[in-house]
N, C-alpha and C positions, 0 to 999 in steps of 0.2 A: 788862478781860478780853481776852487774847490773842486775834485772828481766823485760822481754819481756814485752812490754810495749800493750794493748787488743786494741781494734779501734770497737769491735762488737754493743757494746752498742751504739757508734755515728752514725755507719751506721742506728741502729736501728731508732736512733732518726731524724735524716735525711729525712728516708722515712715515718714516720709519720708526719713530719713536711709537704714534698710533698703530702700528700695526705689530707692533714688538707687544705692546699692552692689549690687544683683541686677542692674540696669541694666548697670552698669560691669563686674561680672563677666560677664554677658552676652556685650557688645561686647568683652570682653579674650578670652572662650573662642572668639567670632566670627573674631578678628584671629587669634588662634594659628591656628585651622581654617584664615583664609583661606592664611594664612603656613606651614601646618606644607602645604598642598596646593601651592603654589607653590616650597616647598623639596622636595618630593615631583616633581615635573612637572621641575623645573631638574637635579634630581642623583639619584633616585631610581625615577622612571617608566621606560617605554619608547623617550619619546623621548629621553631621557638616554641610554639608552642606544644608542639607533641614533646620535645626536649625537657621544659617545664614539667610536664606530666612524672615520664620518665626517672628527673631528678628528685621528684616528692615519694616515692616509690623507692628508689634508691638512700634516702635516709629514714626512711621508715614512718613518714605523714600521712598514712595510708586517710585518716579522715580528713584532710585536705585534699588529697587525691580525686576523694568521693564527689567534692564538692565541684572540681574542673568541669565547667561545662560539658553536658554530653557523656557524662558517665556515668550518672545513675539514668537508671532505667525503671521502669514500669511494669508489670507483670505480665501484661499484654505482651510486649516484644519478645519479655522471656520468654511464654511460649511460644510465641510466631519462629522464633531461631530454635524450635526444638528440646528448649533446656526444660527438664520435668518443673512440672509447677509447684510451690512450696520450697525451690530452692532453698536453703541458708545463708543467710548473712556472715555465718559467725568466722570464714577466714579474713572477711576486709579489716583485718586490724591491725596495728603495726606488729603483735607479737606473733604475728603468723607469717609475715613477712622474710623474707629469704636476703640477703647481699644482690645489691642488683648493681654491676660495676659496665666500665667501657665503653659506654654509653658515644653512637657515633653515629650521624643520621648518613646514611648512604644515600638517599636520594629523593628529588621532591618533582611530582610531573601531578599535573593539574589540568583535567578533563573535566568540562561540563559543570565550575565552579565548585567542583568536588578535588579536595587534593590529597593526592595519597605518598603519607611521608614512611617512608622505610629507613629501619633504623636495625644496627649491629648493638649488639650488647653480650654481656656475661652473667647470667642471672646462678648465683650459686655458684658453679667451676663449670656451666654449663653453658656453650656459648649459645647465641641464637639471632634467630635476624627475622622482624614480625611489620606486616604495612598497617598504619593507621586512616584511617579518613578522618579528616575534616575541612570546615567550611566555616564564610566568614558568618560570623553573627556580629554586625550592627559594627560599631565606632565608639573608640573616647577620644575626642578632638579629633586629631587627625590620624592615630594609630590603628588598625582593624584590632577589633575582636574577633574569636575564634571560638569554635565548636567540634567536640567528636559528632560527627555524621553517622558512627557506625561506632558505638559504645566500644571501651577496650575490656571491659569484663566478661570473663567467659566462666565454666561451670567443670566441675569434675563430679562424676557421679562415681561414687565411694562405697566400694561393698567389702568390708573388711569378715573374715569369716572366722570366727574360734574367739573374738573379744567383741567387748562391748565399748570398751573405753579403748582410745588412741590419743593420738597427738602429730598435731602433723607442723611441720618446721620446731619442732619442741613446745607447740600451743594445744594443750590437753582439751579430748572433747569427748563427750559421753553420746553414743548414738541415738537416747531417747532424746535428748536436748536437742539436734539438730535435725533430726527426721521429722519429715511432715505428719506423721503418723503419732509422736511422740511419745507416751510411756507404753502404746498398742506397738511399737514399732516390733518388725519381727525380724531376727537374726540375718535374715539372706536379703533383707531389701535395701537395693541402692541406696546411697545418701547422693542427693545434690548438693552442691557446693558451690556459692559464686566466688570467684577468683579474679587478681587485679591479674592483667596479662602486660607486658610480658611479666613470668615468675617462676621460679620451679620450688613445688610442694613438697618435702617427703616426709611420706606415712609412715610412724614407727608404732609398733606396738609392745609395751613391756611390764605388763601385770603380772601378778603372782602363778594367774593361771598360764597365758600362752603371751611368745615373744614375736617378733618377726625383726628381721636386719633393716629394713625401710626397704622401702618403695619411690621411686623420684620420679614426680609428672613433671613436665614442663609445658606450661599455658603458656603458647607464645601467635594464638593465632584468637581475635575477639569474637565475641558470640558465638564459639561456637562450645560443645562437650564435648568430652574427655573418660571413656569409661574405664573405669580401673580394679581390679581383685586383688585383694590382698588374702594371703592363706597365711594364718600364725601355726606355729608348731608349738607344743606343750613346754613348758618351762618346766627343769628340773625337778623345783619342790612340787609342783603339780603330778608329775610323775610319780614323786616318790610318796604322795599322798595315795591316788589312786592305789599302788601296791601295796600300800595302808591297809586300805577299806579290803580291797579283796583278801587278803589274808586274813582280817580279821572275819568277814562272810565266810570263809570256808570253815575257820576255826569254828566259828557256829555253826555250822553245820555238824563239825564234829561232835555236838554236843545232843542229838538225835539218835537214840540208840535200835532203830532201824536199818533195817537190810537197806534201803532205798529213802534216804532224807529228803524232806522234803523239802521242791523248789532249790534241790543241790546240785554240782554238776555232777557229781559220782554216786555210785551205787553197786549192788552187789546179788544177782538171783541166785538161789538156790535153790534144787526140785524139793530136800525135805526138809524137815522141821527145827527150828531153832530149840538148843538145850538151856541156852543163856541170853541175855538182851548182849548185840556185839555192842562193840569197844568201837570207833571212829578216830583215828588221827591224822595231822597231814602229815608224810615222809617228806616230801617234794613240793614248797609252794612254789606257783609259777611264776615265770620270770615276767613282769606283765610290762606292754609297752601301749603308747596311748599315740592313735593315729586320727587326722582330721574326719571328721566325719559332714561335709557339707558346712553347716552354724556350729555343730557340737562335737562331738566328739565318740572314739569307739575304742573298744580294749581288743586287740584283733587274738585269734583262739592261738590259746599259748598251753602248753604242756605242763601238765602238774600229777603227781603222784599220792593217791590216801593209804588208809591201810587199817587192817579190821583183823578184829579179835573176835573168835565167835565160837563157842563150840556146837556140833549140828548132829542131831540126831540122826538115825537114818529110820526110813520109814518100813525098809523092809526086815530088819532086825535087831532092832531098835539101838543097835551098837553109838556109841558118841566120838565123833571126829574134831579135834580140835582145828580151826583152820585160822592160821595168820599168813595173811596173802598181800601184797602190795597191790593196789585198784589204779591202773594209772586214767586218767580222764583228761578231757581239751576244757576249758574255762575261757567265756568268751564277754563283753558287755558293752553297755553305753553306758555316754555320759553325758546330760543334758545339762548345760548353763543356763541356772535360774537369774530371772531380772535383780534378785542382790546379789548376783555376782558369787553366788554357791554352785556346787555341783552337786547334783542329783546323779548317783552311779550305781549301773543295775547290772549286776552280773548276769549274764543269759544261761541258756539251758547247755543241757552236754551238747558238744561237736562233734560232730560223726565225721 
């Protein structure tokens, strides 16, 4: 007689088999979640996008930058955050652009559908760490799109004083071109500047007339300004020009055969009467140096020596005195920079 055949043990194994694969389906909808949120966060979040921003900046696509959602702005806002109005465009462009390296979001916390992505970087050799906003704007299929909420460009208001022309990250600019004011522009008035942020700018000046070693902002905070002074000191041939001019103005002078030349710094009274027209030379031209003066420029009073040939009658015995005397006097002047970039230099009066 055949023996009943069990089925217990397969049921058994069935349902562990079931429960071994809920398991693994589990842990595989686990892995997608963790995976589908980490291909979300790398290419699809907020800081993907601030990141994106960041990376077009860092190779120098500054006019694709422009374009990223949320970054250009309107001149209304410019002024509502303060920035003078008439800003300039003319740093958005890649050769004004600086090395922007490191690039590393620290952290992303989201209030109020506003998300504010904070990011380390090295802009230049300059490190920095700046928060962005943004917020979604709209969908393609099923990925957000995104927006700066709070635009990343910000302004430097640029008062360079003794030039006209500079260049800032090595991108050459003429202040009549970029001031609101334009060929009216006047030596001491601010320049606005829009700026990608984060960046760091530096101002160098090196004309014929006056130098400066640079100056380095760093725009690392959006919307807002940045106020900056640059002072140039004289460059050498410019120096040695001005003691040009002055020595040649005195030499003219010498050429006046009066006790007292006119519009000269030296001179010579005597109570009587000249026998002959004097002689005028210079012993001692001054050692002249040229210090800023505000936009232009000044020759500060420097020590110089004339010297006169005269012979002088005298009034009360009509006897004749030859007198050769050294006339020492102070020589003092300005120097105005004309809009083509000439100097206007005016030697001043004696110095007491």
């Amino acid at each position: 007689m055949d023996q009943p055949v069990t089925t217990s043990p397969r049921r058994r194994s069935l349902g562990t088999d079931l429960t071994i694969l809920a398991l693994i389906g589990v842990l595989l909808l686990g892995a997608l979640g963790a995976a589908g949120m980490s291909l979300y966060k790398e290419f699809y979040g907020p800081s993907a996008f601030v990141t994106r921003y960041l990376d077009l900046l860092a190779t120098g696509r500054a006019a694709d930058a422009l374009h990223v959602p949320g970054v250009a702005i309107d001149r209304d806002t410019i002024e509502d955050a303060g920035i003078a109005a008439g800003a300039s465009e003319a740093l958005l462009r890649q050769s004004a652009l600086a090395p922007l390296s490191d690039i590393t979001v620290v952290s992303e916390e989201t209030i109020n559908a506003v998300t504010s992505v904070t990011v380390s970087y090295v802009a230049g050799s300059h490190p920095g760490v700046s928060t962005f906003e943004v917020e979604q704007d709209g969908w393609v299929g099923v990925t957000p799109n995104w927006k700066f909420t709070r635009t990343p460009l910000a302004a430097v208001s640029l008062t360079v004083l003794g030039a006209d022309r500079f260049a800032v990250n090595g991108f050459e600019i003429d202040r009549h071109q970029v001031s609101p004011a334009g060929a009216d522009a006047a030596p001491t008035d601010p320049l606005p500047l829009l700026v990608f942020t984060p960046g760091v700018y530096s101002v160098t000046v090196d004309t014929a007339i006056s130098t400066s070693p640079g100056v380095s902002i760093l725009a690392d905070a959006p919307l807002t300004q940045t106020s900056v002074e640059v002072q140039t000191i004289p460059s050498e041939e410019f120096v040695s020009v001005v003691q040009t001019r002055v020595e040649e103005f005195l030499t003219e002078c010498t050429t006046q055969q009066v006790l007292l030349p006119t519009a000269c710094p030296f001179g010579l009274e005597v109570q009587n009467r000249l026998a002959n027209l004097p002689v005028w030379s210079i012993s001692a031209q001054p050692d002249v140096t040229v210090e800023p003066d505000g936009a232009h420029w000044m020759i500060p009073a420097t020590d110089a020596v004339a010297h006169i040939e005269v012979d002088i009658r005298s009034l009360f015995d009509g006897s004749i005195q030859h007198v050769s005397e050294d006339v020492p006097f102070r020589v003092n002047g300005t120097i105005v920079i004309l809009p083509d970039d000439s100097a206007s230099i005016r030697v001043g009066s004696p110095v007491e």
